[in-house]
C-alpha positions in Angstrom: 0.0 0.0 0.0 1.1 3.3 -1.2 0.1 6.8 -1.8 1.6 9.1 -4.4 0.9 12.5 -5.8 2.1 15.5 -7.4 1.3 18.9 -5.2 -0.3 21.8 -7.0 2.3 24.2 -8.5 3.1 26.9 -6.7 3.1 30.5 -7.4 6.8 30.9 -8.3 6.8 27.8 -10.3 7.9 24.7 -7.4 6.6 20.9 -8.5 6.5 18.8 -5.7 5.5 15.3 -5.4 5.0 13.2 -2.3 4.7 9.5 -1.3 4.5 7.6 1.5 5.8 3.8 1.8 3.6 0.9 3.5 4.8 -2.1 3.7 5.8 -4.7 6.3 9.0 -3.8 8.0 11.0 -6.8 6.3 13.1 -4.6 4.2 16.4 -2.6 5.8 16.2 0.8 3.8 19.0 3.6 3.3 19.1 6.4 1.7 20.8 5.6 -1.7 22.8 7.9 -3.8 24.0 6.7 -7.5 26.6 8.5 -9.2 25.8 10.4 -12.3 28.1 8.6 -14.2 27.6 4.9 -13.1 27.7 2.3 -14.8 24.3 0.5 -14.1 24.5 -4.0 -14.4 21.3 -6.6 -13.6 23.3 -8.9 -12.0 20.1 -11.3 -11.8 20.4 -13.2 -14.4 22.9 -14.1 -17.2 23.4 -10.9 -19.5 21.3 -8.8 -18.0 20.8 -5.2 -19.1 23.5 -2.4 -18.7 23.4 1.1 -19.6 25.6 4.1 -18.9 23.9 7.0 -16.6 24.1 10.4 -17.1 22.4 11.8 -14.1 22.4 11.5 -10.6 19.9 10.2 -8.6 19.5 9.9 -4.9 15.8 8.0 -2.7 14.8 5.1 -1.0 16.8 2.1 -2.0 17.6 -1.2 -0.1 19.8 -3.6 0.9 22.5 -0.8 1.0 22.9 -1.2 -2.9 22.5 1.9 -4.0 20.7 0.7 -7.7 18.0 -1.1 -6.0 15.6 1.5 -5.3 11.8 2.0 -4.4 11.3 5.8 -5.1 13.6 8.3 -5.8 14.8 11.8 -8.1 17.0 12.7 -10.6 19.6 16.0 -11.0 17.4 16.9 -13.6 14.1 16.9 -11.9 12.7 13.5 -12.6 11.1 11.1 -9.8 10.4 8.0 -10.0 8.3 5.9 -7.6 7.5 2.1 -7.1 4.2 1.3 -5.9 2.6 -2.3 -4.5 0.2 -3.8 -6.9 -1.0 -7.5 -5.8 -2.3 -9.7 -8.6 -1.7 -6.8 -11.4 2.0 -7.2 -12.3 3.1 -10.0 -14.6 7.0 -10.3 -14.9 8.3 -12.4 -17.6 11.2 -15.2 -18.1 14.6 -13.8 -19.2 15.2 -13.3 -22.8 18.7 -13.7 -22.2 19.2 -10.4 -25.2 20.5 -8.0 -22.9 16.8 -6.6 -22.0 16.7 -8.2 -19.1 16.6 -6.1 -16.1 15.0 -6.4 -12.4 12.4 -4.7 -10.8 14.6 -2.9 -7.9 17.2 -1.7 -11.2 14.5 0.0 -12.9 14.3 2.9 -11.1 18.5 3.3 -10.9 17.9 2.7 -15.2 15.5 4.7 -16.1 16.2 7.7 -13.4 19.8 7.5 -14.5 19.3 7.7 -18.3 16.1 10.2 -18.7 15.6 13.6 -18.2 11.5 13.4 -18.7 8.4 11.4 -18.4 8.5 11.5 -21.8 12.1 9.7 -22.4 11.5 7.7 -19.1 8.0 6.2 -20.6 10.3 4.9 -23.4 13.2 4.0 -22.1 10.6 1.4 -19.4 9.2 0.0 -22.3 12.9 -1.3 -23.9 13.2 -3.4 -21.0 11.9 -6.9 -20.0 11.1 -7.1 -16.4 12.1 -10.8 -15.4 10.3 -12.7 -12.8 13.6 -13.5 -10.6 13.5 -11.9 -7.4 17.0 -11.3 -5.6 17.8 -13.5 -2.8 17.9 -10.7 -0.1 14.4 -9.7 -0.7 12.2 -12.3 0.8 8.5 -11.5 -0.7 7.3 -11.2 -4.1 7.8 -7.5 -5.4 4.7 -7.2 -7.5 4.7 -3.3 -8.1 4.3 -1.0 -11.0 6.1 2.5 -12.0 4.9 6.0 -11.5 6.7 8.6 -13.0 6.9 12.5 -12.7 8.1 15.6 -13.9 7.2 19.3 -13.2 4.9 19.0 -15.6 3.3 15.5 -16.6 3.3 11.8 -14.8 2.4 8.5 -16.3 2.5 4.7 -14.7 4.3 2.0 -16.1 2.4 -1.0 -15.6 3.0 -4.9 -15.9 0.0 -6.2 -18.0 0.4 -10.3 -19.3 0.6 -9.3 -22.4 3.3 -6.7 -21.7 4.5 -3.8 -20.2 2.0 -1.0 -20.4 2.7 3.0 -20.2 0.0 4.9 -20.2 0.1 9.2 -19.2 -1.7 10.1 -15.8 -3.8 12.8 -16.6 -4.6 13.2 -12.6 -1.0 13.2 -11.6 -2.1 10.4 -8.3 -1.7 6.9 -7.8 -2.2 4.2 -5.3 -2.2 0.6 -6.1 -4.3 -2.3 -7.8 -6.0 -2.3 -9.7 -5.0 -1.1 -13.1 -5.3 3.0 -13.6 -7.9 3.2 -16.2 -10.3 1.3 -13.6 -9.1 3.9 -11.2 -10.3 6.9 -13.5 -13.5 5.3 -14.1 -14.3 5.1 -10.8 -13.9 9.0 -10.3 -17.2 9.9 -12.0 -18.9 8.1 -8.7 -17.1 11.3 -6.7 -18.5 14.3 -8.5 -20.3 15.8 -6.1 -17.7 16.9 -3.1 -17.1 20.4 -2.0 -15.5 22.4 0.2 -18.0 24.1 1.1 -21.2 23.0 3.0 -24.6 22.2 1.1 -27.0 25.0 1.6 -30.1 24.2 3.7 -33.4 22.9 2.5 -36.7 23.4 3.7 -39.1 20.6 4.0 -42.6 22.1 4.2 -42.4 24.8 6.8 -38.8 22.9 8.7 -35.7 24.3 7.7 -32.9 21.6 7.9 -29.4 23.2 8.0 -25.6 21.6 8.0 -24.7 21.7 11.7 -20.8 21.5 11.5 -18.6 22.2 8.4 -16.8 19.4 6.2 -20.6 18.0 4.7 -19.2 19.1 1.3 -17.1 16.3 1.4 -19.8 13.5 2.9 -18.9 10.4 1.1 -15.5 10.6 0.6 -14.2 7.1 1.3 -12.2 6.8 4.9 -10.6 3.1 4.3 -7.3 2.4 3.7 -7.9 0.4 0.6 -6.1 1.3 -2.9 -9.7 2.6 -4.2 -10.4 4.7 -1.5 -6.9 6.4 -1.1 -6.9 7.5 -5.1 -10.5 9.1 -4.4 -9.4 10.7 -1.0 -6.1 11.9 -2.7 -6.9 13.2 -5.4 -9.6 15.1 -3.9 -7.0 16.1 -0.8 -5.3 17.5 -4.5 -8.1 18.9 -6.1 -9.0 21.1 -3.8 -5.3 22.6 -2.5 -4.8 25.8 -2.4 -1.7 27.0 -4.4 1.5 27.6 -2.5 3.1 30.7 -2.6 6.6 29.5 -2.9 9.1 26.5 -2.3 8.6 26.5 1.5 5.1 26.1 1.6 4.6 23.9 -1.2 7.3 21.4 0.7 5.2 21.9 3.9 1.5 21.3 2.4 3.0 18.0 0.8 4.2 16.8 3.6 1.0 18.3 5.2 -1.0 15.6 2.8 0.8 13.0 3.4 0.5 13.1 6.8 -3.3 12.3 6.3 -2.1 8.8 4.5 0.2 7.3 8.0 -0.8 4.3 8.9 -1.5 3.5 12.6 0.1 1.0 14.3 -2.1 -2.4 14.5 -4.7 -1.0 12.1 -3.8 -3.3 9.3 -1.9 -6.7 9.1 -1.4 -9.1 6.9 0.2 -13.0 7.1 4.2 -13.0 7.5 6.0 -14.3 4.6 8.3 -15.9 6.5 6.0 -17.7 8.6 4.6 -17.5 12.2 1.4 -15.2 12.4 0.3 -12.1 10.7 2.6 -8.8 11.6 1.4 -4.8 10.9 2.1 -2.9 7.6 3.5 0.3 8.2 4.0 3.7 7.3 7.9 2.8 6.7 8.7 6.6 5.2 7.6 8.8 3.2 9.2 11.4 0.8 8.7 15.0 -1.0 10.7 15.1 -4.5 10.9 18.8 -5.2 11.0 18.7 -8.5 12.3 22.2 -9.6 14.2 23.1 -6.4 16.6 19.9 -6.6 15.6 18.9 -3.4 14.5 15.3 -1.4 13.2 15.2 2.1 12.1 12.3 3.6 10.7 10.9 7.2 10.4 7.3 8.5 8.7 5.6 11.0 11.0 5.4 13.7 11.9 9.4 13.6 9.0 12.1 13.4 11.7 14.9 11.9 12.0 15.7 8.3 15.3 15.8 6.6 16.0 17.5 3.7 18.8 16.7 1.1 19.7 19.5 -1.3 20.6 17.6 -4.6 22.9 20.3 -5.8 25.4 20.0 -3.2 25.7 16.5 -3.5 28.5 14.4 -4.2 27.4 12.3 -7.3 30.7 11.0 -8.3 30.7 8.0 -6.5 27.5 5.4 -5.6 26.9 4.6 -1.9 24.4 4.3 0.7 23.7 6.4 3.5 22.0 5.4 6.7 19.0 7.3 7.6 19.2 10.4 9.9 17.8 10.4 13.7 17.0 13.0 15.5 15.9 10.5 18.5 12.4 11.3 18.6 10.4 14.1 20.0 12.9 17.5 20.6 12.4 18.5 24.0 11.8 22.7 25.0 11.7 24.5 27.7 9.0 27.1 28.2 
């Protein structure tokens, strides 16, 4: 489970995008930083693709291999984003022809060699995603690609009869099933508002709204895929425009706030055996877009970091462990 959107733009032009992660914790995460001239290899199976980047790119990756990532931006103001979709992603055997590439490399591939939606929708669809998951990871990775730039996003997805890349003309995403069924299902949530219906009178009673938020009565409060890309996009819709790159960074992060899981609310069986265990809210991130900038914030630390992409070392790959502030700051008043 997963939530992804891009922010409206603000006033002086800043495109952010934020996402949170859910997932069990069975994955150890770093912050991941590939150079801007590495020299990218699927080491999965037998000639495996290669390619040659020419941009950085710094997010979420695992494993502390710094090409196997979940979510993460580019120097030139690309993001990418992988996003959990049960029973709708079908990977395929290896072709052995130097197509063959992983589902944790994509992001390192097509963040590495793309400067645009455009180029990235492309470059995903000259790859074969093969169904060989890497020993460390020890749950099927079923997932598909969303993909922003300042000005457009599309998802990659993983039909059976192929890899399919279609332009996301909401700029959202959450998880299965497939987006078209997803922007079907927004002409059954027409009707919200920010504003309260007015009152009606039913022969000589008046009946009246008696607290605010009935514009929005209806508006799904589950945590299923569904329900998030209605509640979402309408958290979206209705946005007011930032003024500048500070408060579009804070009303992202203030959105995704609303999409944290509490502990013990969902679980799901252990792959490993042994009972069920909670998904969390592992992190989440804000991909500013135009400022060349990533902030992040994980479960087990409530502070926000921010790292500034243009004063970062992309020479050489590595991975970083995560910041900690140690919780709560304490004050004196």
């Amino acid at each position: 489970m997963c939530t992804n959107f891009k922010y409206p733009t603000a006033k002086d032009g800043t495109a952010c995008v934020g996402r949170t992660m859910e997932f069990p914790n069975e994955i150890p995460w770093q912050i991941g930083i590939a150079a801007s001239d590495m020299k990218g290899d699927c080491t999965l199976v037998p000639n495996g693709k290669t390619w040659q980047a020419k941009y950085g790119v710094i997010g979420m990756s695992a494993f502390n291999n710094p090409q196997w990532y979940a979510d993460g931006t580019n120097t030139a103001g690309l993001s990418g984003h992988l996003l959990y979709m049960p029973d709708h992603a079908t990977y395929h055997d290896p072709k052995g022809d130097g197509t063959d590439i992983g589902i944790l490399d994509l992001i390192a591939f097509v963040l590495g060699t793309c400067a645009s939606v455009a180029e990235a929708k492309a470059a995903a669809l000259t790859v074969n995603v093969v169904n060989v998951n890497p020993k460390e990871i020890p749950i099927p990775l079923p997932v598909h690609l969303i993909l922003h730039d300042k000005d457009s996003c599309a998802v990659v997805e993983f039909h059976p009869e192929g890899p399919i890349a279609s332009d996301n003309p909401v700029q959202v995403a959450t998880n299965s099933p497939y987006l078209d069924w997803h922007l079907t299902n927004i002409c059954n949530y027409l009707s919200f508002s920010p504003e309260n219906p007015p009152p009606i009178t039913v022969g000589d009673t008046k009946f009246a709204a008696f607290a605010q938020g009935q514009g929005f009565r209806g508006l799904p409060g589950d945590s299923t895929s569904p329900s998030r890309f209605i509640r979402v996009l309408t958290d979206v819709r209705f946005s007011p425009q930032p003024g500048d790159q500070k408060d579009a960074e804070l009303q992202t992060i203030r959105v995704l706030h609303g999409y944290d899981i509490s502990t013990g609310s969902i679980a799901e069986p252990s792959p490993t055996g042994g009972g069920d265990i909670p998904e969390l809210t592992m992190w989440s991130t804000v991909c500013n877009l135009t400022g060349s900038r990533y902030l992040y914030n994980t479960y087990a630390d409530p502070q926000w970091y921010v790292i500034d992409l243009a004063t970062t070392d992309f020479t050489k790959s590595r991975s970083v462990a995560f910041a900690d502030s140690g919780g709560p700051m304490p004050i004196t008043v």
